[in-house]
C-alpha positions in Angstrom: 13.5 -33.9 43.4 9.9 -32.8 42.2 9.2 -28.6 41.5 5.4 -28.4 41.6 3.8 -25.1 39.5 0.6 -24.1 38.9 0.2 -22.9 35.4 -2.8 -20.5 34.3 -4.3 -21.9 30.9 -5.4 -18.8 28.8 -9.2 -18.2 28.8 -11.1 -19.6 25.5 -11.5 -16.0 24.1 -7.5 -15.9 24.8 -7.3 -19.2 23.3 -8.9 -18.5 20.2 -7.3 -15.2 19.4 -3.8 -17.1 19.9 -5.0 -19.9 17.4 -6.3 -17.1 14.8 -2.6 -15.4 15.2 -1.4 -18.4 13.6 -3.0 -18.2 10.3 -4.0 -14.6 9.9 -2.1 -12.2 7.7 -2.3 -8.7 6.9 -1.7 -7.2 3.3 -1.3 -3.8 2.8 -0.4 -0.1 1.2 1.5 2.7 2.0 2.0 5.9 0.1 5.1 7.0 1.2 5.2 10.8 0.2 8.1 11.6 -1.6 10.5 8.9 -0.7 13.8 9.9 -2.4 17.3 9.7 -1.9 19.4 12.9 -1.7 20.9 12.2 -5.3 20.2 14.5 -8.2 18.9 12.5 -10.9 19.2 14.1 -14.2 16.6 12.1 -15.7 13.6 13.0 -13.2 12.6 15.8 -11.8 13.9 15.1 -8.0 16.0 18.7 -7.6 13.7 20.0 -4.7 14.4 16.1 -2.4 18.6 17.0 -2.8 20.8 19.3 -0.5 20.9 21.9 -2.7 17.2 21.6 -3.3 14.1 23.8 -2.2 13.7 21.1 0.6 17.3 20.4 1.6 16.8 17.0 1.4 19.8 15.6 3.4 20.8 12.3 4.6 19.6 13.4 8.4 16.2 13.4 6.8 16.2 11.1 4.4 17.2 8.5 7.1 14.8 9.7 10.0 12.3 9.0 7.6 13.5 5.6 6.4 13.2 4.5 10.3 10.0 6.0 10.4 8.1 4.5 7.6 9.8 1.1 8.8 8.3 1.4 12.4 4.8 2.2 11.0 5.6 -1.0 8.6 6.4 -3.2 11.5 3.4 -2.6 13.3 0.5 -2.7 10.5 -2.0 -5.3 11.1 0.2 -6.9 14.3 -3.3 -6.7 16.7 -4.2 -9.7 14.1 -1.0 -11.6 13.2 2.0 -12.8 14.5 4.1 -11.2 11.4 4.4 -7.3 9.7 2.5 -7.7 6.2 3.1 -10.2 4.0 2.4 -8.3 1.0 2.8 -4.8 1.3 2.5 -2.6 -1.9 4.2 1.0 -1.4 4.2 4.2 -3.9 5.6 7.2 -4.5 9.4 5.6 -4.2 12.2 7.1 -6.2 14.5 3.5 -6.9 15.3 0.4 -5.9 18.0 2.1 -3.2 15.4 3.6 -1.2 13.3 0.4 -0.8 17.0 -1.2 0.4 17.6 1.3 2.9 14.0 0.6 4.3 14.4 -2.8 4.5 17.8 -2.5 6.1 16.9 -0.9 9.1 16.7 -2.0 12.4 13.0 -2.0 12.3 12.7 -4.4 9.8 16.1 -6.0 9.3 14.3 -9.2 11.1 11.7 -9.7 8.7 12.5 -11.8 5.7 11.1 -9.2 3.2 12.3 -8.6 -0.5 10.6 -6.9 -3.1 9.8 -6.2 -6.8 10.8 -2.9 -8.3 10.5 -1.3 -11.5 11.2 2.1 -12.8 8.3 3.9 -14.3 8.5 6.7 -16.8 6.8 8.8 -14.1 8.2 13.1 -15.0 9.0 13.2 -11.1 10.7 9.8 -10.9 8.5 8.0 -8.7 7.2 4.7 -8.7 5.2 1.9 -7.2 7.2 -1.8 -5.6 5.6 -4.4 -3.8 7.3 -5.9 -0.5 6.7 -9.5 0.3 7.6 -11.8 3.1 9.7 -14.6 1.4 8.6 -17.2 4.1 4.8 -16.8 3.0 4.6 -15.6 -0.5 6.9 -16.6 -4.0 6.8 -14.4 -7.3 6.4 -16.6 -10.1 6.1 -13.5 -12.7 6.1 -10.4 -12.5 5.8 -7.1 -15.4 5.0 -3.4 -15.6 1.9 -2.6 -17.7 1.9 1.0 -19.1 -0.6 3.4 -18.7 -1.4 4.9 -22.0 -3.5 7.9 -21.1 -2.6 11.6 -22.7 -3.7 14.9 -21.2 -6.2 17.0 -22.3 -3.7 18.7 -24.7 -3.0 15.5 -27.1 0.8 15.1 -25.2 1.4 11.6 -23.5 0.5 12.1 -19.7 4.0 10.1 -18.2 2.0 8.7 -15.3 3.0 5.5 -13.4 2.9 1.7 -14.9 0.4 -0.6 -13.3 2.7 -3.2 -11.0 1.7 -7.1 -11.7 2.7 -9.8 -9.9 1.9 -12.9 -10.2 2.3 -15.3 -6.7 1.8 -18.4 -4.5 0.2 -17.3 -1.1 1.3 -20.4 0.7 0.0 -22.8 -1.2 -2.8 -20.5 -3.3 -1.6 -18.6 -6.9 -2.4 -14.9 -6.5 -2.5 -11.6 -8.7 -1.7 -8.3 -7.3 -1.6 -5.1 -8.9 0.0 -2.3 -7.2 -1.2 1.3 -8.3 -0.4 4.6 -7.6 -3.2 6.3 -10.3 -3.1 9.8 -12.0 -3.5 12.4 -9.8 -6.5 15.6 -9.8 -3.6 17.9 -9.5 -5.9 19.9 -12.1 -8.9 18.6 -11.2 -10.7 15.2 -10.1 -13.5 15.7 -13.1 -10.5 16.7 -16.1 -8.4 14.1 -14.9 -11.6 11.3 -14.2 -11.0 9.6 -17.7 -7.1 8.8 -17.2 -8.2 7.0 -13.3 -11.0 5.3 -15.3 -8.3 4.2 -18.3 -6.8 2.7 -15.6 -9.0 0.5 -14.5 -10.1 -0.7 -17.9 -6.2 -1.5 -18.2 -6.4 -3.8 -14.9 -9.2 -5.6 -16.5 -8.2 -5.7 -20.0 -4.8 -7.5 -18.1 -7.5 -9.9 -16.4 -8.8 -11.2 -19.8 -5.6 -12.5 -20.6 -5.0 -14.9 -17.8 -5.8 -18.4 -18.1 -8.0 -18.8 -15.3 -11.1 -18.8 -15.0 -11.7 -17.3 -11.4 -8.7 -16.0 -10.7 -7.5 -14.5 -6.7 -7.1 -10.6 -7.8 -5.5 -8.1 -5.2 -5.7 -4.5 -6.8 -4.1 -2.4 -4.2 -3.0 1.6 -4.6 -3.6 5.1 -4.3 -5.8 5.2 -6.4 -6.5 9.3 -6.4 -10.4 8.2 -6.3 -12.9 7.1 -3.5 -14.5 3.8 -3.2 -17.7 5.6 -5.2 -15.8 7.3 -7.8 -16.1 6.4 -11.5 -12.9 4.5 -12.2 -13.4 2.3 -8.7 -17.3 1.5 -10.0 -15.8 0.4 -13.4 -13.6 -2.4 -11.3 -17.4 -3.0 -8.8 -19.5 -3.0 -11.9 -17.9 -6.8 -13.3 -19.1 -8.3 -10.4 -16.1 -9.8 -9.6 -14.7 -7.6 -6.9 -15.7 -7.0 -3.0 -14.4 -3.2 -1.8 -13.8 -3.4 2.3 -12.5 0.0 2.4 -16.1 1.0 1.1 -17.1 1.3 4.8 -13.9 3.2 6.5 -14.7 6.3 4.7 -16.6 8.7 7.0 -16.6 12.6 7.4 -14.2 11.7 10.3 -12.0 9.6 8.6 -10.1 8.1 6.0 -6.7 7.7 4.8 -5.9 11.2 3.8 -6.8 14.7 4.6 -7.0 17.8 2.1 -8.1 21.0 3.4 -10.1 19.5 6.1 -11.4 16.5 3.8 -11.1 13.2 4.3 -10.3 11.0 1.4 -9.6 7.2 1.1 -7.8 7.0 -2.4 -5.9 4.3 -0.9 -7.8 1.3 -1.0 -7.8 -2.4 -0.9 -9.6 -4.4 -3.5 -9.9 -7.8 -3.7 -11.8 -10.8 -5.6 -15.0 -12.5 -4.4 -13.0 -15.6 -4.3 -11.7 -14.6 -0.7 -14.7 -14.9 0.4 -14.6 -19.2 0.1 -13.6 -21.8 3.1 -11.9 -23.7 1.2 -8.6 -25.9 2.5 -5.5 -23.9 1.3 -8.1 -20.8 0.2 -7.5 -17.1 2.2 -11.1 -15.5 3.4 -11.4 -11.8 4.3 -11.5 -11.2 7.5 -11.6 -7.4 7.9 -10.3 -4.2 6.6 -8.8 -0.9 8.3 -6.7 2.4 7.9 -3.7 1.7 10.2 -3.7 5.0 12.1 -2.0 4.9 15.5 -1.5 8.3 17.7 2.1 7.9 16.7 1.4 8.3 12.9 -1.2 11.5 13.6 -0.5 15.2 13.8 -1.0 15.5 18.0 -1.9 19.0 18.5 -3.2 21.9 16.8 -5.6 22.7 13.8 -4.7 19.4 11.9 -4.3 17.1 15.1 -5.6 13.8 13.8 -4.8 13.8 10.3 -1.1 12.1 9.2 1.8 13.2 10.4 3.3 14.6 7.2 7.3 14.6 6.2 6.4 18.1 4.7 3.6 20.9 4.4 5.2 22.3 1.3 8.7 23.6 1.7 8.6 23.0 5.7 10.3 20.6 6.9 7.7 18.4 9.7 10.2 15.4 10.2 6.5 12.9 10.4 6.1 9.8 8.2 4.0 10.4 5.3 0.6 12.5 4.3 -1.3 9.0 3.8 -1.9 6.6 6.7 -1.4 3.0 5.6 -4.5 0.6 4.7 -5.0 -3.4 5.2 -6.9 -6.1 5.1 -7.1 -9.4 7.1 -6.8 -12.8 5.5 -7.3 -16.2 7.2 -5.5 -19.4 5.4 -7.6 -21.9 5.7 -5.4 -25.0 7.2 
């Protein structure tokens, strides 16, 4: 018996944008604000994110905004690829626990992530970790490299380490640095020098490697815009293209401070992605992952992340940054 059908072939345009899907990947940050569990850690100070804290930091909360962060997570760059980011760099987690619970949930329990973790010597606990998708990317090395900055006063500013990890991207070696840099908590011209130690510490790191050219992704919150000092002293080697240079606008950005957009959160990346080459990634594009669902929706600060807190009030959102990404294309 013969069943005739008529089937519609997808237009070109269709066609090519399901061909691209195959061999495009996003890679990404996320400042997650405050991710903690609800246990008092006598080493850090993490009293306010307990029970008993100013917050009341409970396991209702701590778990509404584990599922949260993992939705947002599932969903960055998907418009371009068939999979969630294959390198994801996070900040502003308080232990290896909290990155389990993430991955654990239901929103990403299907993705074949694991990560690298280490604690910092951070006064407030928190530290930096970079997710990867095992199918597309293996850590060959991987280290902390201390920030050696002190504050104005002589004393040792206990900031976060500098993330490094070294990796195949398919078939290409990579190095990413995950930051999370000092903050201007007492201002962004007394604090410049330690953002701008940092970035002489990334390339001091870069000396050291063996190659000559090597594939650098320096990801982070970097507490600094794309024209800031410290970023410039990364530009000014030559070796570096910024794409986030261009998504910073009166209008927008990744975070907002008193009605001021910012993009501290930035992805940097090596002019080598910019080459055709068989088994080479090229840039394709860069943006601020900001959906509606991820927004404040009404009121004076409608548009601007949906925040877990606004000091001690409890908001129930996702985080006071909106993630950031960039495009690659392997090259088959």
């Amino acid at each position: 018996m013969y069943f005739g059908f008529c089937y519609n072939y997808p237009s070109l345009e269709k066609q090519d944008s399901l061909y691209h899907h195959k061999n495009r990947y996003s890679i990404a940050f996320y400042n997650l604000e405050n991710f903690f569990d609800t246990k008092n850690d006598p080493h850090s100070l993490d009293d306010d994110f307990t029970p008993d804290g100013d917050r009341e930091w409970n396991e209702s909360k701590y778990n509404n905004k584990a599922h949260k962060i993992a939705r947002a997570i599932s969903e960055i760059g998907m418009e371009d690829s068939d999979v969630p980011p294959v390198l994801l760099g996070i900040a502003e987690v308080e232990n290896k626990q909290v990155i389990q619970t993430l991955l654990n949930t239901k929103e990403l329990q299907g993705v074949d992530y694991n990560f690298v973790h280490f604690d910092s010597p951070d006064e407030r606990g928190i530290d930096t970790a970079l997710i990867y998708h095992s199918k597309h990317f293996t850590v060959l090395d991987a280290e902390t490299i201390p920030l050696l900055v002190d504050n104005t006063n002589g004393e040792r500013d206990y900031t976060r380490d500098i993330l490094y990890v070294h990796g195949r991207l398919h078939t290409e070696e990579v190095h990413v640095f995950v930051n999370h840099w000092p903050s201007r908590r007492t201002g962004d011209v007394d604090t410049s020098y330690k953002r701008i130690k940092a970035a002489e510490t990334i390339l001091h790191k870069l000396e050291t490697l063996e190659e000559d050219n090597p594939n650098c992704i320096i990801m982070g919150d970097f507490n600094d815009d794309p024209n800031s000092e410290s970023i410039q002293t990364l530009m000014e080697t030559g070796r570096f293209i910024n794409p986030m240079k261009k998504l910073l606008s009166p209008f927008s950005g990744s975070a907002n401070y008193r009605g001021e957009w910012s993009l501290f959160d930035q992805v940097i990346l090596s002019h080598t992605f910019l080459d055709f080459g068989v088994g080479t990634h090229s840039f394709i594009k860069a943006e601020v992952f900001a959906p509606k669902f991820l927004q404040e929706w009404k009121g004076k600060y409608k548009g601007n992340p949906f925040r877990t807190y606004a000091g001690e009030k409890y908001l129930g959102g996702y985080s006071d940054h909106f993630p950031v990404y960039v495009v690659l294309e392997e090259n088959l």
